[in-house]
C-alpha positions in Angstrom: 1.3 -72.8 -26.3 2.8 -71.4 -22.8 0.5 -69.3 -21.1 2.0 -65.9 -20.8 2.2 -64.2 -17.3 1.1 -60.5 -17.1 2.2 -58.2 -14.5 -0.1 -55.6 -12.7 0.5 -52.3 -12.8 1.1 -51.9 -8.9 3.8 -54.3 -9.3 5.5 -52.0 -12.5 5.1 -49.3 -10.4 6.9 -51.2 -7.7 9.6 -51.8 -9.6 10.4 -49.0 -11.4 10.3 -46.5 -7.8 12.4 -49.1 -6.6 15.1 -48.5 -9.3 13.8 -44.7 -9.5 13.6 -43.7 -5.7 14.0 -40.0 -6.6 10.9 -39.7 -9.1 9.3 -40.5 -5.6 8.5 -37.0 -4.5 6.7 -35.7 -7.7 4.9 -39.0 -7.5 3.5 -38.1 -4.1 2.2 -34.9 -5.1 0.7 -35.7 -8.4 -1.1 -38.2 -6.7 -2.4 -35.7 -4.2 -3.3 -33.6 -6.6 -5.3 -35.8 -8.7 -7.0 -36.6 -5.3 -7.4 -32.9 -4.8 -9.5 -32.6 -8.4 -11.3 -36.0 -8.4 -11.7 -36.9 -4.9 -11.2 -40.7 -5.8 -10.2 -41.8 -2.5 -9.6 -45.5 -3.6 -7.0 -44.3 -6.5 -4.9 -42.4 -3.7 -5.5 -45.3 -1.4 -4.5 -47.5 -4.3 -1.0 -45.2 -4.9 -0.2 -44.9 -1.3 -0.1 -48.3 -0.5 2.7 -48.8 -4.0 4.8 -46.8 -2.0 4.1 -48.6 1.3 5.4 -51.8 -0.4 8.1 -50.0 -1.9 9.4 -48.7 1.6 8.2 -52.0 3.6 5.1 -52.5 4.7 6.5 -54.0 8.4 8.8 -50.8 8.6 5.6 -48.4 8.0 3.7 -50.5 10.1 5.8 -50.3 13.3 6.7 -47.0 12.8 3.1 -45.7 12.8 2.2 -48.5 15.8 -0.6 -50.9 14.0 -0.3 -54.3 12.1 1.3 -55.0 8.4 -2.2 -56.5 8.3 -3.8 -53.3 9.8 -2.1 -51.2 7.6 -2.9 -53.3 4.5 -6.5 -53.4 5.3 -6.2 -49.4 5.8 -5.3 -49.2 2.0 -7.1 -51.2 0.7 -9.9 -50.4 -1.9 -12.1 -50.9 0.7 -10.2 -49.1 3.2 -11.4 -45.9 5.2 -8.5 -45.0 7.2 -9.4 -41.8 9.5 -7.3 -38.8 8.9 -4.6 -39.7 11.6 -3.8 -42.9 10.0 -3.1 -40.9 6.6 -1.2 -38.3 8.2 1.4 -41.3 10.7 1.8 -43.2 7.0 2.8 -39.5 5.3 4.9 -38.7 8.6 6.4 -42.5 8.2 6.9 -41.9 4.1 8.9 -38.7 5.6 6.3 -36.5 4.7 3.7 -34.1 6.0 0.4 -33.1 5.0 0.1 -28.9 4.5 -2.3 -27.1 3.1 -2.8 -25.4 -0.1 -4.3 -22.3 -0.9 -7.0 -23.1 -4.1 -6.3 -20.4 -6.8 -10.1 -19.7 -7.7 -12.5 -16.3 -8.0 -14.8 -16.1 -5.1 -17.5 -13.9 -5.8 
C-alpha cells in the first residue's frame, strides 16, 4: 500500500492566498484580532510568516534590511522579534500598525 502524503495547513493556506490574493486583507485583521483576544504570540507569528512565503520571503527580507534566514528565525515559533521588526514586515506586507480603541465599561 502507497503511503499517502499529507499537506500542512501552512502550505493550504499558502496555496489558497496565492490563488485568493484579495481574501488577504481580512485575513490580516482576523489574525490580529485573535491576537488582540488571546495574546498567542506564536499563532500570529505562525500566520504572519504564511503570508511572508506567500509574498517572498527574499523580497520581505530586503525590503525590511535583514536575512531570509533572519526573518525566518523572527517568525518562527520560537521567535521574539521586537516591535520594529513587526511593524518593517507590516510596512513591507503594505500595511501599518494603528491602534484601536477597546469598546469596554471602565468603572
Amino acid at each position: 500500500m502507497a503511503k499517502r502524503k499529507f499537506r500542512t495547513l501552512d502550505a493550504v493556506e499558502k496555496d489558497y492566498f496565492r490563488e485568493h490574493p484579495a481574501e488577504m486583507d481580512a485575513y490580516i485583521s482576523d489574525i490580529f484580532e485573535e491576537y488582540a483576544q488571546t495574546r498567542d504570540a506564536s499563532a500570529l507569528l505562525a500566520s504572519l510568516r504564511v503570508i511572508a512565503k506567500v509574498k517572498g520571503i527574499s523580497d520581505i527580507a530586503t525590503h525590511i534590511g535583514i536575512t531570509r534566514q533572519g526573518l525566518q528565525k523572527a517568525l518562527s515559533a520560537k521567535g521574539n522579534p521586537r516591535f520594529e521588526n513587526i511593524n518593517a514586515i507590516m510596512n513591507a506586507f503594505g500595511y501599518h500598525l494603528m491602534p484601536q480603541k477597546i469598546d469596554r465599561d471602565v468603572a
